[in-house]
N, C-alpha and C positions, 0 to 999 in steps of 0.2 A: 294696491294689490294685497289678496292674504296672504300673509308671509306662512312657508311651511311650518313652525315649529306652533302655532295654532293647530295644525292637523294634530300635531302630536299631544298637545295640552288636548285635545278635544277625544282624544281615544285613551288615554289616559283617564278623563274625568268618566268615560263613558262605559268604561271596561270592557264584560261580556254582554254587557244590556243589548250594545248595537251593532253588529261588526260594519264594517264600510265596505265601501266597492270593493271591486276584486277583479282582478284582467287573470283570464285563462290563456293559460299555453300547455295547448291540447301535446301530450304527448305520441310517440313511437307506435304505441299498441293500445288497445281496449282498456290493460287495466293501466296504462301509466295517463291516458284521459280521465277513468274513472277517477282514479287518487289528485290529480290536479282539479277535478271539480270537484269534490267532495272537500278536500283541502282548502279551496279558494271560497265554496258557497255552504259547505253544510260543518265548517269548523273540525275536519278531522287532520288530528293531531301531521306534522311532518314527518318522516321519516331518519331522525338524525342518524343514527349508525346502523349495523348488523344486526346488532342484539335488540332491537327494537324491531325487529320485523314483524314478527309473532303479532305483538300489541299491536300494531298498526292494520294488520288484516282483521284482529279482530273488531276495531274500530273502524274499518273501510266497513264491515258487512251491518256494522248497526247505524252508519250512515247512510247508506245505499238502504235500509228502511226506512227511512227518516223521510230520505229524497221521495224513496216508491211511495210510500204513503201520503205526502204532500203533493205530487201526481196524479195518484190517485190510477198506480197503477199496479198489479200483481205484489204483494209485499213478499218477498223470499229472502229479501241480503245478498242474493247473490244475481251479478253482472250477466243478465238476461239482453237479447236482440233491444227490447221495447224500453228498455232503462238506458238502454245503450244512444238509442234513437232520442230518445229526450233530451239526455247529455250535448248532442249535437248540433240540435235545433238555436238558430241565434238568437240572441235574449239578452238582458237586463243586468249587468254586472253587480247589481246588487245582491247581496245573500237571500233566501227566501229560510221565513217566517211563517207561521201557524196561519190567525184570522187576522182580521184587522180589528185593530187598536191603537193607541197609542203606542208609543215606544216604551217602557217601562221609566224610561227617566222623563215622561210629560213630555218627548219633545214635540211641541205646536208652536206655531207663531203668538205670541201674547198683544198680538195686535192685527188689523182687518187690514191697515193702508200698508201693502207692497211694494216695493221698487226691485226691477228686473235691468240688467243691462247685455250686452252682447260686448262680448269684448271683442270678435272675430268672425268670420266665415268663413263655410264650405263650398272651395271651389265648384261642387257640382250645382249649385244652385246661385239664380243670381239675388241681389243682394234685397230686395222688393218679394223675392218669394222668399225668403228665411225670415226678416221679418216679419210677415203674413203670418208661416205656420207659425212663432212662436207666440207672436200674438194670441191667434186661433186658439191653441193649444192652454196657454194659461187662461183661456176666455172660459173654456171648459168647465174647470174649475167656480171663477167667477159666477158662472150661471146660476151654480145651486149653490152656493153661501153666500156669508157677508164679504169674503176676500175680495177686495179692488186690486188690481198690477195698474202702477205706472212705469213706464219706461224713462230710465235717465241715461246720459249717456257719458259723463265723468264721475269721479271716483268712486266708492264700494255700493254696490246694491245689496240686499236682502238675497237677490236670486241674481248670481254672478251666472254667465252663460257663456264658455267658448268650445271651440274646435279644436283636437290634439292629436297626437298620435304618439303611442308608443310611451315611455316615459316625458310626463308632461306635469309633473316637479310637485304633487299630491302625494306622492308615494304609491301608486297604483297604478302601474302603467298600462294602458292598452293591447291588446293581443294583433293586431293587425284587422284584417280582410274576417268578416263575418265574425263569429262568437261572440264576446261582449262588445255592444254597439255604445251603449253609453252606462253612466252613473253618475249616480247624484246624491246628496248628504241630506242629512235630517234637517229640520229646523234648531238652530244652534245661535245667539248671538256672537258675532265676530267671524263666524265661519260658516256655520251651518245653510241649506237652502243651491248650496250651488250645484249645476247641473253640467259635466260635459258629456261630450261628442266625441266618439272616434273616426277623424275624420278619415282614415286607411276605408270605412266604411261608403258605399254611394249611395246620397241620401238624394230622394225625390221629393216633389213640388206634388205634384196630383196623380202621377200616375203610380201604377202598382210596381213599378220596375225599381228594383233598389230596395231600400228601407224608406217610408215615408216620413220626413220629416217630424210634420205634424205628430201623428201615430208613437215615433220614439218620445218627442219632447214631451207630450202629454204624461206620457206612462212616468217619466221623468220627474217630472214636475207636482207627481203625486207623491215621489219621498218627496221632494225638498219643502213638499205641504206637513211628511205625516205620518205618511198612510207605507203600511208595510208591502208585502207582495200580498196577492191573491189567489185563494186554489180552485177559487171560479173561473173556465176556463173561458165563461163569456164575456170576461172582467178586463178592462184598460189595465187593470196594475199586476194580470196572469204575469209571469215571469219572462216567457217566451216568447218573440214577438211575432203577429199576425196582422197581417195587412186587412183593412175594412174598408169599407165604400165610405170615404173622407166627406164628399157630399151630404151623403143622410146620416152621417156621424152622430150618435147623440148618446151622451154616457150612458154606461148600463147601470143598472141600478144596486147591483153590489158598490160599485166606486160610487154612487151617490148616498149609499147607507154608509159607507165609512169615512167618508169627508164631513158628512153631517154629523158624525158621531162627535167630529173633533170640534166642529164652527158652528153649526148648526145651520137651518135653512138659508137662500137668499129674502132678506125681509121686503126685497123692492119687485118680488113676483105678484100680480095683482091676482088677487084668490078669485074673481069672478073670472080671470082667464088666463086658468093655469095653463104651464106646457105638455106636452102628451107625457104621460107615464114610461119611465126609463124602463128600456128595452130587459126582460130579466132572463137570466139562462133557464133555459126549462128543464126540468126534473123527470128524469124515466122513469120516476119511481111513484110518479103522480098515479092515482087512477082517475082520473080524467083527462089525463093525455090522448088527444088525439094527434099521430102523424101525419104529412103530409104527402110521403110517399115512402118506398120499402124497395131496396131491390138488393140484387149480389153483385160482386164484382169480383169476379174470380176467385169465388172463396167463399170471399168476405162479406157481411151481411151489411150495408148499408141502410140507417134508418134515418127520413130528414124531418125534422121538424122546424120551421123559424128559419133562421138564421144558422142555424148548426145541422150536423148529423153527429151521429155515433157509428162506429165502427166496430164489432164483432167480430172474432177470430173463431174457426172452428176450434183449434187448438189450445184456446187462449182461457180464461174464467174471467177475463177482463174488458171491459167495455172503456174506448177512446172517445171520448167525447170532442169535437173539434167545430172552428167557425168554418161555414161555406166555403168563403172567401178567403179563407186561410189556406186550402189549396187549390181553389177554381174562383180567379178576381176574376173572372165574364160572367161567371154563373151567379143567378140574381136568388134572393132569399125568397123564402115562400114559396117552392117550387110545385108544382100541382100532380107531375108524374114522374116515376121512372122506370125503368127495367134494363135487361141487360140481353141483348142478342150475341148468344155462341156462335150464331152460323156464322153474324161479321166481328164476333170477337170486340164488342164495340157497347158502352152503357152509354141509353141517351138520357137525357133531362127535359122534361116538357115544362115549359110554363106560358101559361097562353098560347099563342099562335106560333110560337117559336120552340124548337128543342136544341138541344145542344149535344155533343157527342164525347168520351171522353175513351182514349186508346188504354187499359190502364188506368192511372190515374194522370195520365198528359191528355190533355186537349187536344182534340182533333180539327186541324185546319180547314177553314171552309164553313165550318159552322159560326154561328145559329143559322139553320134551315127552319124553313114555314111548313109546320106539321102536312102540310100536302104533299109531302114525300111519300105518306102514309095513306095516299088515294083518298082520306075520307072528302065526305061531302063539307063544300065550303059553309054550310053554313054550322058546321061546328066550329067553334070559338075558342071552347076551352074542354081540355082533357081531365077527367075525375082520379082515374086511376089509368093502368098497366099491367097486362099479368100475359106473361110470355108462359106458354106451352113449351116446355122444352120437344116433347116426344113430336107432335105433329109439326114443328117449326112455327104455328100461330101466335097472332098476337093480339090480344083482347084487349079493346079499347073502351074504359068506363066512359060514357056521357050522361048527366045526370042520370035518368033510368031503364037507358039500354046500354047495350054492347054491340060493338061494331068489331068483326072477326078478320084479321090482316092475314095474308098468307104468303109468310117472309120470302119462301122457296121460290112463288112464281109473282111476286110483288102485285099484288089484289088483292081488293076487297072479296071476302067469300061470299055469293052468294044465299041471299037469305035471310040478311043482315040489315038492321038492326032485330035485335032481339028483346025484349024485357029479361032487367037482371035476374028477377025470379025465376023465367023460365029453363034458363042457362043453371043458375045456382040454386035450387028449389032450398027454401025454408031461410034464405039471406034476406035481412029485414036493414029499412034504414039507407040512407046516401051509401055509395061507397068513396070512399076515401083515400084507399092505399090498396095494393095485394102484391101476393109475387106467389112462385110457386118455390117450394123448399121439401128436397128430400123428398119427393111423391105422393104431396100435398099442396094444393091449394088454400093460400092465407086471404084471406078479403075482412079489410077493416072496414068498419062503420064507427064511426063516431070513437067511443072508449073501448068497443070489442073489438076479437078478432075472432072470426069466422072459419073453421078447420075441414075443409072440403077432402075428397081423396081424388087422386087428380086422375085417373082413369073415369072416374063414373061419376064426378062432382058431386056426391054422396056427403050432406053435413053431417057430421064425425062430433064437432063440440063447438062450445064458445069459449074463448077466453078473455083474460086480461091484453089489450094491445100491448103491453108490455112485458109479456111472455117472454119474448128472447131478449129483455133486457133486464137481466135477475140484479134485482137490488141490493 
């Protein structure tokens, strides 16, 4: 076993270069959580006495920048809803860091052949699925460098692996139920490389319920390679944890730029038949962004592309970036439409034959339904766009290049219909792609534009950037 007083030699040699894990015990109120996370992940000072207050607020608001900007969300210093809401999201007891790099003291492994052991498991899993995901999980890894894991199952490994709860003799003890789920150490000889588990937490085998195994260990497993936190929110090593479709798992391509940075490629990929290209977060800020659909949600402006959407606050100068799947695991990526019906209070999600409905942002029971709720003709297959009429209660459905007019009030198709999108939107060029209506205008994308209609007389008004409502 490693004996504790190696942690201490190891933070000792390591100074401010690394801070280690850290267990949160969320406080009483807003700010006694803020000062315990910012305390535990962003190195602000404790509170020793009275006379220290002063100093300590002014060091709470230039940490709470530090956080919002590693975020990547409204920078103020001051303990906002959306700063608040981060703080609370469960996540990675490791401290967060800038980009990825090295740790400032080199730490990498100085060698490719691995050894991982399990010293334990978690009751909620049986013993055949914890070994799978952790297999899986450092396989991850494995895929795009030279690093090999072997698995031994007596004395010290490289990558020690157990289950704990609460203090479990590191000097970092566990928070309980949710908040820091696990941490793990740098690469270190004698100590470095080990990763636990908070076992207070309920970890899953393949489904979304819980924390998935797989999904934590990986993230895990990317310090005890190395690799810091990441401010890509599409990224294995984000801070915060988000559940993915475990199935078509395949790293994204920030955690494969910065494992590569440390090992370099795997040399045993045959270049006549590479693997597909890692999945990369997309940028609002491209001009050639095209989305995949556009709608509101009570407010809020939803825009999806990929795998992710963004989030818009009317009140807000800040755009959320987030996975799908991070809060709808049934809703499949690459979704084709959406919009949002006032009359039932209710956003649906098309993709192919199937939509889905969501109350809010909870799921609505009963779904996926077969777009033939929608009256159209069966031999439509697949939906282009969305664009609900607020005033008349219609709802315009793109297929390649007509429109088919729903009419929510008395559930029909309006006679007359299909129509050519020209005719409907005079001077709209190009597939449509996305729309919604906003503020008393019609939005219709095609490809990298967006289309500025007035929603009384469909009258084009302008073109713009589809990235209009998402200011860089």
């Amino acid at each position: 076993m490693k004996s504790y007083y190696k942690l201490c030699v190891l933070i000792a040699l390591a100074g401010s270069v690394y801070t280690s894990p850290i267990a949160l015990h969320a406080g009483e109120d807003r700010e006694s959580i803020a000062e315990s996370y910012l305390t535990q992940l962003y190195g602000l000072p404790k509170q020793a006495s009275f006379d220290a207050e002063k100093r300590v607020m002014s060091g709470m608001s230039l940490r709470l920048k530090e956080m919002q900007q590693f975020f990547k969300l409204k920078v103020t210093g001051k303990l906002d809803e959306e700063t608040l809401d981060v703080m609370k999201k469960p996540r990675c007891g490791v401290p967060d860091v800038a980009a990825y790099s090295t740790f400032q003291g080199d730490y990498k492994w100085k060698k490719h052949a691995l050894t991982y052991r399990i010293e334990n498991y978690t009751p909620d899993m049986s013993v055949a699925e914890v070994d799978d995901s952790i297999k899986r999980a450092l396989q991850v890894w494995a895929d795009v460098t030279p690093l090999r894991f072997t698995r031994i199952y007596r004395g010290t490994a490289d990558i020690m692996i157990s289950f704990a709860v609460r203090d479990h003799r590191d000097g970092y003890p566990f928070d309980g139920p949710d908040g820091f789920l696990a941490h793990a150490f740098p690469p270190y000889e004698g100590f470095g490389g080990d990763a636990h588990f908070d076992d207070d937490e309920t970890f899953s085998y393949k489904a979304p319920q819980g924390y998935n195994l797989f999904l934590v260990a990986a993230h895990e497993f990317g310090h005890s390679l190395g690799l810091e936190h990441s401010q890509d929110p599409g990224a294995l090593m984000y801070p915060t944890y988000v559940y993915r479709d475990i199935d078509t798992f395949a790293l994204p391509h920030d955690d494969v730029s910065g494992i590569q940075s440390l090992y370099g490629p795997n040399p045993d990929v045959n270049p006549e038949d590479p693997k597909p290209t890692p999945p990369v977060t997309p940028n609002k800020c491209d001009p050639k962004l095209v989305l995949d659909a556009v709608t509101m949600l009570r407010g809020e402006l939803m825009f999806f592309k990929s795998s992710f959407f963004w989030r818009s606050y009317p009140l807000s100068a800040t755009v959320e970036q987030h996975l799908i799947k991070g809060f709808w695991p049934e809703i499949p990526d690459h979704i084709d439409a959406a919009f949002e019906s006032p009359l039932d209070d209710k956003v649906f999600i098309i993709k192919g034959e199937k939509v889905w409905a969501l109350y809010g942002y909870d799921m609505v029971l009963g779904y996926p339904k077969s777009i033939s709720i929608f009256h159209l003709p069966r031999k439509v297959k697949k939906i282009d766009a969305v664009l609900y009429d607020e005033t008349s209660y219609k709802i315009l459905f793109f297929v390649n290049n007509q429109i088919y007019s729903y009419n929510e009030e008395q559930r029909k198709l309006e006679k007359g219909y299909p129509k050519p999108v020209e005719e409907v939107f005079s001077g709209m060029t190009g597939k449509v792609t996305a729309a919604f209506q906003y503020k008393g205008f019609n939005y219709i994308f095609s490809g990298p534009n967006m289309f500025e209609f007035g929603a009384h007389n469909n009258k084009l008004l302008r073109v713009l950037n589809n990235n209009y409502f998402l200011p860089c």
